[in-house]
C-alpha positions as a Python dict, from the first residue, in 0.01 Angstrom:
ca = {
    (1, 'X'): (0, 0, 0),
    (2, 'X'): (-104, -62, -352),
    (3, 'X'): (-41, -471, -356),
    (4, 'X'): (-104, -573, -713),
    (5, 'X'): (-201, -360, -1028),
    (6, 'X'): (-418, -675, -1148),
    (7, 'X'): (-578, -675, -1487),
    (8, 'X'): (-785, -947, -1621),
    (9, 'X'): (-953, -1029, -1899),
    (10, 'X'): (-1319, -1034, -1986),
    (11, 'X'): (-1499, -1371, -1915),
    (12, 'X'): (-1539, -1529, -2225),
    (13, 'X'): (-1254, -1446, -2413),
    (14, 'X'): (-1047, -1637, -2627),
    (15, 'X'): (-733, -1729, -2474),
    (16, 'X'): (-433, -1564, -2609),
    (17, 'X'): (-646, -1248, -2713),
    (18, 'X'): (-486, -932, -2631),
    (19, 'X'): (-750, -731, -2497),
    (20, 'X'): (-682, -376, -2268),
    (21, 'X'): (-885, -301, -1980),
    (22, 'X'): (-740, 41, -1930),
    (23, 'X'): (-603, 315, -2129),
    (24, 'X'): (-181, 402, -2032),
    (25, 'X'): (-179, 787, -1945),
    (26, 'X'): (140, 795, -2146),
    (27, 'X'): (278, 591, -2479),
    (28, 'X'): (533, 280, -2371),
    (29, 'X'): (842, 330, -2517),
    (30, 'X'): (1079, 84, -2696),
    (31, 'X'): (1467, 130, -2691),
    (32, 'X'): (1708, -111, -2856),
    (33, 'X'): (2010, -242, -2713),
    (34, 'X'): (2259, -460, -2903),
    (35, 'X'): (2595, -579, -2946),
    (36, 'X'): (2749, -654, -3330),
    (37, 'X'): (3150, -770, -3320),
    (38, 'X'): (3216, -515, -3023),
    (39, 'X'): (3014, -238, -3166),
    (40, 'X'): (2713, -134, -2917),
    (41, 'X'): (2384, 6, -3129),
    (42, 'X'): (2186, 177, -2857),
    (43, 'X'): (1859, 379, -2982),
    (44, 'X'): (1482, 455, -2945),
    (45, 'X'): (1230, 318, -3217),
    (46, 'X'): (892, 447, -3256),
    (47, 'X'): (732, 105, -3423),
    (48, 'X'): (767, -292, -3329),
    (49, 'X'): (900, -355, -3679),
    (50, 'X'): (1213, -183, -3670),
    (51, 'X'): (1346, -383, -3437),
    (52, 'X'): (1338, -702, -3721),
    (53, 'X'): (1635, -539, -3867),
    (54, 'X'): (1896, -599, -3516),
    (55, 'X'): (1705, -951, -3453),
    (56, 'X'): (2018, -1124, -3663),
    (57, 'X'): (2299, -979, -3420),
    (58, 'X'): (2390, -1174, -3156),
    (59, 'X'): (2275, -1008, -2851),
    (60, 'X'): (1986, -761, -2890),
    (61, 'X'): (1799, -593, -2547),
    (62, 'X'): (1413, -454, -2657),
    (63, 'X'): (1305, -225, -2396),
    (64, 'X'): (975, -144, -2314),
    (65, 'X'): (937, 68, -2044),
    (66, 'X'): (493, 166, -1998),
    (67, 'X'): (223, -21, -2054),
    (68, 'X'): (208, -108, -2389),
    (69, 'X'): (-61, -66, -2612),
    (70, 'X'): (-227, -401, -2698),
    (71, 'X'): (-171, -342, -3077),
    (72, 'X'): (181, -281, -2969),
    (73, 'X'): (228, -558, -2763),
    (74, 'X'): (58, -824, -3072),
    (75, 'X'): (314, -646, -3334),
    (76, 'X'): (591, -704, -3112),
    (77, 'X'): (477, -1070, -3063),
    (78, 'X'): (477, -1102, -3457),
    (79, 'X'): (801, -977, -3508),
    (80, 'X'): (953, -1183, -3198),
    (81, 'X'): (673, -1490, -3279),
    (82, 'X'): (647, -1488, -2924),
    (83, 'X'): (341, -1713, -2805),
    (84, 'X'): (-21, -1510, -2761),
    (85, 'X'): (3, -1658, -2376),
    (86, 'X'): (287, -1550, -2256),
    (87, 'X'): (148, -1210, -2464),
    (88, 'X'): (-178, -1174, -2294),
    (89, 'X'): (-7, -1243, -1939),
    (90, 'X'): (228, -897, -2011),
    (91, 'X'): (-79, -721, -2077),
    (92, 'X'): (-305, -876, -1819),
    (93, 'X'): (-115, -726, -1496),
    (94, 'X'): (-67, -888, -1155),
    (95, 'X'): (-6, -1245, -1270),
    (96, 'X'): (229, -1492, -1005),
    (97, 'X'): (563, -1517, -1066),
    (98, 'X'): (648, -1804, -1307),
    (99, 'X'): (853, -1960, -1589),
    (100, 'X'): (736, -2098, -1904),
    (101, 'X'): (955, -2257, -2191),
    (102, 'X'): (824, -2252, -2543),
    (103, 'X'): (1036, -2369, -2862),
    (104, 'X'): (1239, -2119, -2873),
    (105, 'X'): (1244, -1882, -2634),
    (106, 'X'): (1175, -1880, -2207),
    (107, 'X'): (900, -1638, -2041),
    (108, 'X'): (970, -1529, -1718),
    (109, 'X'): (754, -1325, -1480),
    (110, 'X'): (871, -1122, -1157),
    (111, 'X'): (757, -872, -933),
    (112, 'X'): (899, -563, -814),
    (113, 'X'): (820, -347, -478),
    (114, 'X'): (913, -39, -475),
    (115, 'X'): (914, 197, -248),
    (116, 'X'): (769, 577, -318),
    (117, 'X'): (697, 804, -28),
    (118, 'X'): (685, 559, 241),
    (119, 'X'): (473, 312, 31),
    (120, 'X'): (494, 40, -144),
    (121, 'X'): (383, -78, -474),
    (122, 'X'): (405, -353, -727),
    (123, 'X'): (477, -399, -1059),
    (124, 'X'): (499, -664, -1293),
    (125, 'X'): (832, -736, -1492),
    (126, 'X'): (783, -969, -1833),
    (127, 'X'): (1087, -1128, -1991),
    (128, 'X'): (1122, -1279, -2288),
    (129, 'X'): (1502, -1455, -2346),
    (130, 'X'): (1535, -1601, -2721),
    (131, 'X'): (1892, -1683, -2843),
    (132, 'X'): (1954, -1397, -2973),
    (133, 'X'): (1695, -1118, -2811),
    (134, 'X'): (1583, -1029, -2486),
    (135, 'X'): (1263, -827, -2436),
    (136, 'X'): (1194, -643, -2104),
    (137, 'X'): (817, -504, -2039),
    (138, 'X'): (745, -316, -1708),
    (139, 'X'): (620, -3, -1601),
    (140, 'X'): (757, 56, -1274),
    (141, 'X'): (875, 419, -1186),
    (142, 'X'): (1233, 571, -1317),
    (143, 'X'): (1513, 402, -1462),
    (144, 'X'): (1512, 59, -1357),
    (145, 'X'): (1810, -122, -1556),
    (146, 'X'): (1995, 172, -1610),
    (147, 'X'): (2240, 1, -1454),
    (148, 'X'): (2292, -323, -1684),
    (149, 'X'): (2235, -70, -1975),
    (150, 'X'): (2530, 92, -1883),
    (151, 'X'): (2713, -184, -1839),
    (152, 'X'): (2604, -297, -2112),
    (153, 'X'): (2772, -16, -2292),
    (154, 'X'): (3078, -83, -2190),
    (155, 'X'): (3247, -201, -2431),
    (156, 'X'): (3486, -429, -2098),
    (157, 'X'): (3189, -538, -1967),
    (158, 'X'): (3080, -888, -1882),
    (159, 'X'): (2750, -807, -2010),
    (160, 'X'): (2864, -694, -2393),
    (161, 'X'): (3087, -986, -2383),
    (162, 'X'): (2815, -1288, -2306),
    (163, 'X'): (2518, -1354, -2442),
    (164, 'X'): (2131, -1279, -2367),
    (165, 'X'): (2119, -1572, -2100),
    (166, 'X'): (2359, -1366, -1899),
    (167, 'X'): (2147, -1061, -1986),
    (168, 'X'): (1854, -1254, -1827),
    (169, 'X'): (2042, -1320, -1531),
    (170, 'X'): (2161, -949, -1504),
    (171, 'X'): (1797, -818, -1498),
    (172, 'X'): (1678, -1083, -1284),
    (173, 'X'): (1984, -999, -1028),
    (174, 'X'): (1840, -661, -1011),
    (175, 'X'): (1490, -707, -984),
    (176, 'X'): (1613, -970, -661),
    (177, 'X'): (1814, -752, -515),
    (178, 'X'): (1540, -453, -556),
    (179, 'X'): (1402, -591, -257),
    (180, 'X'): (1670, -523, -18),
    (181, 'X'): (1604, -129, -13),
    (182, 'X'): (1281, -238, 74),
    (183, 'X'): (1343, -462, 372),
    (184, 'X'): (1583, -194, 503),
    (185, 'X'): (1308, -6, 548),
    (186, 'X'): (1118, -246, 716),
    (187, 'X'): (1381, -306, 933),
    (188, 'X'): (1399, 68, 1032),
    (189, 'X'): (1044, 76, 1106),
    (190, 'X'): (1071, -215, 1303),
    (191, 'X'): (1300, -70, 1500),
    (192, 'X'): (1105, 258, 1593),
    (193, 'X'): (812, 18, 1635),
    (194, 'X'): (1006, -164, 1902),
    (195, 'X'): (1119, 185, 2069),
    (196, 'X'): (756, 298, 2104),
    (197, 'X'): (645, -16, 2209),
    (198, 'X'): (907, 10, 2491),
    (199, 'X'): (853, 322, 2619),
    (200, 'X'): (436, 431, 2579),
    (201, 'X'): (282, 152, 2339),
    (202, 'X'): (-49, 359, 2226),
    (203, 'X'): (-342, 240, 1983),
    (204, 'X'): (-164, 395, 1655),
    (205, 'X'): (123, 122, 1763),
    (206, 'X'): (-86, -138, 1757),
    (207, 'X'): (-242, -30, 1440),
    (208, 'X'): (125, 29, 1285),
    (209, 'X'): (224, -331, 1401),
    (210, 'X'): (-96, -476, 1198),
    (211, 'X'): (-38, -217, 878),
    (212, 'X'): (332, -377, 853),
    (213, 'X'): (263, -735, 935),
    (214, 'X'): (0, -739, 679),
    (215, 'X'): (266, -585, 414),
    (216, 'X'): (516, -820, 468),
    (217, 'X'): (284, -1116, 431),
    (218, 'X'): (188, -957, 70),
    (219, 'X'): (571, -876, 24),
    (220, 'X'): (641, -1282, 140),
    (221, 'X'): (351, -1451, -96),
    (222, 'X'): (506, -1166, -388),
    (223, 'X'): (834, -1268, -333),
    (224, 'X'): (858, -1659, -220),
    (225, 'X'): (779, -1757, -557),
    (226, 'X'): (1062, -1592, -706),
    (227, 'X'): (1314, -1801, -545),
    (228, 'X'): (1129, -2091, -735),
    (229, 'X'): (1151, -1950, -1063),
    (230, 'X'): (1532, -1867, -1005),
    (231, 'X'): (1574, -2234, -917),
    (232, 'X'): (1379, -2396, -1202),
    (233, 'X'): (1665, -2183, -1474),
    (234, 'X'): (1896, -2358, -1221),
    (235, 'X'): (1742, -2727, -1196),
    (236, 'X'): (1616, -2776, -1542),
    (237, 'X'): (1920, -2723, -1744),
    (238, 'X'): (1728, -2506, -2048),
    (239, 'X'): (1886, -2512, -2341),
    (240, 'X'): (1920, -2146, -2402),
    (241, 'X'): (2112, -2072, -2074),
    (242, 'X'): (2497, -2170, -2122),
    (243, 'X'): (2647, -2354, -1865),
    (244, 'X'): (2863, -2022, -1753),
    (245, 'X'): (2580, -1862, -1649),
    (246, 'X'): (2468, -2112, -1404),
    (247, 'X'): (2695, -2021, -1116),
    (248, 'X'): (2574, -1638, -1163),
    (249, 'X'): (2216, -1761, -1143),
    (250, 'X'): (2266, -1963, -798),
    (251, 'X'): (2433, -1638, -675),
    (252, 'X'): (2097, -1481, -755),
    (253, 'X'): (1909, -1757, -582),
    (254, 'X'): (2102, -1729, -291),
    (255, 'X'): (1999, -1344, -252),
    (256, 'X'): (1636, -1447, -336),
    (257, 'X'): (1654, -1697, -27),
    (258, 'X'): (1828, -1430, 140),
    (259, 'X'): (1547, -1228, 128),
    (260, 'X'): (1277, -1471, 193),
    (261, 'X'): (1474, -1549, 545),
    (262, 'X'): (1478, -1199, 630),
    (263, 'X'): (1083, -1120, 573),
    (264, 'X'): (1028, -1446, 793),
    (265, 'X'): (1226, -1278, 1076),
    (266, 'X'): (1068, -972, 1056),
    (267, 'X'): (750, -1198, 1048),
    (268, 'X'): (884, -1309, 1381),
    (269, 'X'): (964, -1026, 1532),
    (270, 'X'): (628, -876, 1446),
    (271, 'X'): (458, -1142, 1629),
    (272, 'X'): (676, -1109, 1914),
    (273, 'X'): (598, -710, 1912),
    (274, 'X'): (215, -834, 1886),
    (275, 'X'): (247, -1024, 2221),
    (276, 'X'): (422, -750, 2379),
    (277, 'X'): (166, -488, 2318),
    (278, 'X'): (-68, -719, 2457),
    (279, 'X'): (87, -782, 2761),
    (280, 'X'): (195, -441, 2803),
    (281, 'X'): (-226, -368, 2790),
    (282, 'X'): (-231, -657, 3020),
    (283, 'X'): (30, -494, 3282),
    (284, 'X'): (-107, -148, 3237),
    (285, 'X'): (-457, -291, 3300),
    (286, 'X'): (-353, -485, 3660),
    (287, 'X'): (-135, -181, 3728),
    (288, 'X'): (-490, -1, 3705),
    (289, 'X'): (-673, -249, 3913),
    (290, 'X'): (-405, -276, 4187),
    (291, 'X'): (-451, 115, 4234),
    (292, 'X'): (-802, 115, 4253),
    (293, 'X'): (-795, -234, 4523),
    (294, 'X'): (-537, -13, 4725),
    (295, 'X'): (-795, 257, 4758),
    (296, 'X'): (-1074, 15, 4803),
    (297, 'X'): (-895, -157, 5088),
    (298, 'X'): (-803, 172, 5279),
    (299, 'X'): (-1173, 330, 5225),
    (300, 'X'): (-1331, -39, 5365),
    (301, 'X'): (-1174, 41, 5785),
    (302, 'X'): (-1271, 407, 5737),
    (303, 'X'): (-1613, 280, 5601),
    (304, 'X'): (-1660, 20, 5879),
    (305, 'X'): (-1549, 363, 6159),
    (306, 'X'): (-1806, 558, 5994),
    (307, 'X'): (-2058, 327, 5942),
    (308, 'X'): (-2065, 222, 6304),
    (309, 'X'): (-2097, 615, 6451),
    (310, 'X'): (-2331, 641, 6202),
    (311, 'X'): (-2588, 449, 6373),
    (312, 'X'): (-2574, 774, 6634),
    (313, 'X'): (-2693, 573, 6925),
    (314, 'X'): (-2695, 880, 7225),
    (315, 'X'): (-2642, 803, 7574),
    (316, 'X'): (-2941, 1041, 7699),
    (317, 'X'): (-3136, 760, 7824),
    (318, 'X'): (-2824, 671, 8017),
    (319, 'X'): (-2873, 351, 7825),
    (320, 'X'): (-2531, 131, 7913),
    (321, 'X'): (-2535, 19, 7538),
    (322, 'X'): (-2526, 371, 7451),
    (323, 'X'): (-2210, 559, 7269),
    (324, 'X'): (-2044, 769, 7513),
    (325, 'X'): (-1807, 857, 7237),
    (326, 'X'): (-2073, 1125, 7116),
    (327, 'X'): (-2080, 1327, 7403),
    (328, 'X'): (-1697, 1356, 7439),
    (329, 'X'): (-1563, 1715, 7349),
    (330, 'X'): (-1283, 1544, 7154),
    (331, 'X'): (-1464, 1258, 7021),
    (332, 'X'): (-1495, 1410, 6624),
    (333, 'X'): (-1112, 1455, 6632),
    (334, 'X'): (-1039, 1147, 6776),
    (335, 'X'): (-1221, 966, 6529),
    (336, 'X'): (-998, 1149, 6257),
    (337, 'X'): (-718, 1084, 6414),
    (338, 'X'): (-821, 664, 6409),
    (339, 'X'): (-880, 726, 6020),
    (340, 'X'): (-587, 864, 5976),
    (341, 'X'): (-393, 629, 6141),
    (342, 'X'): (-519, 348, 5985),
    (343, 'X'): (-465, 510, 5615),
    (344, 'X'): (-118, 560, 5713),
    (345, 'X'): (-74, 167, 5902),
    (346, 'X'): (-245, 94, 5572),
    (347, 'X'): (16, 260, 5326),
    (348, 'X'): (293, 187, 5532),
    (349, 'X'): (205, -183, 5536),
    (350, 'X'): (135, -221, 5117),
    (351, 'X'): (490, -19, 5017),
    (352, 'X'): (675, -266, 5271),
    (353, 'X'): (484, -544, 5063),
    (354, 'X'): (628, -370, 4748),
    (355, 'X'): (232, -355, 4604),
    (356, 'X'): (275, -40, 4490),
}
């Protein structure tokens, strides 16, 4: 599982500077989104500064989908005048999930899991709402908003109609809701986990149970925060979120809560698997002992039999003390006959005590 993709930058550095650790294998792109009297402009541009020309119409969407180059990223920032903090946290990968408010415009920052090929990873999501722009920066695999975009194109939608607060809220409903795939998983793996652990609980079960309870503690510390970001839009009443938009945004914090409460049952339930597999050990390992006392107990009568002919005390000397048992012509069968019989009194006498 690849928890965070954490950047950082280099001690020393002067806050706010944009500085790049790591080279993107591929360009990030920007696409422009944006709604004039009912008209939808939707298009690609290659630089930050054509997107000054749709910043006076009332809703505008800049996409950036890659890791943008830091030149890029300061370009955009001069165009938006978005603050070099909130700039250097895009870049700078792996940060917590937070909000900050500046003049005129909110910074938001969530995480995504996603799922690809049976593991997880996360990415970063940056948001920038102003009053009249909304700027989304991730690099997570595929399409991620197509969604809202196409909504968004629609000229009936709710999302052409309102304005980039209710944008905000529309990404931020999908990036919640994200999770749920992911859980389902979980819960499907939890469920196979609790069918092996049934039936023939192994090592590589115990090893499984440890993998996953150690992912959804990352998944719980990724994702608990998020409910507190979703309730600070709610709580403190920012000025660029309309009062419409409210009701949508406790929707969204009741799926982020949602969420939390299902990662601490699967917590649970982990746990719970944990203390079966150890008593399961536990059960196998007394089943194991009660075996080997059984045979222990039947071998200590034959033991004592043989042990005491052993001593092979003749009666040549006529000696009254003497074993006449030696000199009998049936005496070797007779003694396995006695052993036998007392393996069988033995066995007989342990099933009716149900010990085995």
């Amino acid at each position: 599982m690849t928890y965070f993709n954490k950047d950082y930058h280099p001690p020393g550095t002067e806050p706010g500077t944009l500085v790049g650790r790591e080279v993107a294998a591929t360009a990030a792109t920007l696409h422009i989104t944006s709604i004039d009297n009912g008209k939808t402009i939707d298009k690609q541009v290659a630089t930050p500064e054509e997107c000054r020309e749709f910043l006076h119409l009332p809703a505008t969407w800049i996409q950036v989908h890659g890791k943008p180059d830091p030149d890029v990223l300061r370009r955009l920032g001069e165009v938006l005048e978005l603050h070099p903090l909130a700039l250097e946290d895009v870049l700078n990968a792996g940060q917590r999930p937070k909000i900050d408010v500046f003049d005129d415009h909110l910074f938001v920052i969530m995480n995504l899991p996603v799922m690809d090929d049976g593991r997880i990873s996360v990415h970063q999501v940056s948001l920038f709402c102003g009053q009249h722009y909304l700027v989304s920066v991730h690099d997570a695999p595929g399409d991620l908003f197509s969604r809202v975009h196409k909504r968004l194109l629609e000229s009936n939608g709710r999302v052409s109609t309102r304005g980039t607060d209710y944008l905000l809220y529309a990404l931020l409903d999908v990036i919640i809701d994200t999770a749920f795939p992911v859980l389902e998983r979980f819960g499907e793996e939890l469920e196979e986990l609790e069918t092996e652990l049934l039936d023939a609980p192994t090592r590589k079960t115990l090893i499984t149970i440890h993998r996953t309870r150690r992912e959804l503690v990352v998944l719980r510390r990724m994702l608990w925060p998020q409910r507190e970001v979703i309730n600070s839009l709610i709580r403190d009443e920012h000025p660029l979120i309309n009062a419409g938009t409210y009701i949508y945004l406790r929707d969204c914090y009741d799926h982020a809560v949602q969420i939390i409460e299902l990662l601490e049952t699967y917590r649970d339930m982990l746990t719970s698997m944990l203390d079966v597999y150890l008593s399961s050990i536990s059960n196998r390992t007394n089943d194991v002992m009660r075996v080997l006392t059984i045979i222990a107990t039947i071998f200590i009568p034959l033991t004592f039999i043989v042990g005491v002919y052993g001593m092979n005390f003749s009666n040549n000397n006529r000696s009254p003390w003497a074993m006449p048992e030696l000199n009998w012509y049936y005496g070797y069968p007779m003694i396995w006959g006695v052993m036998i019989v007392v393996v069988i009194g033995l066995l007989w006498y342990f099933k009716r005590k149900k010990w085995f």
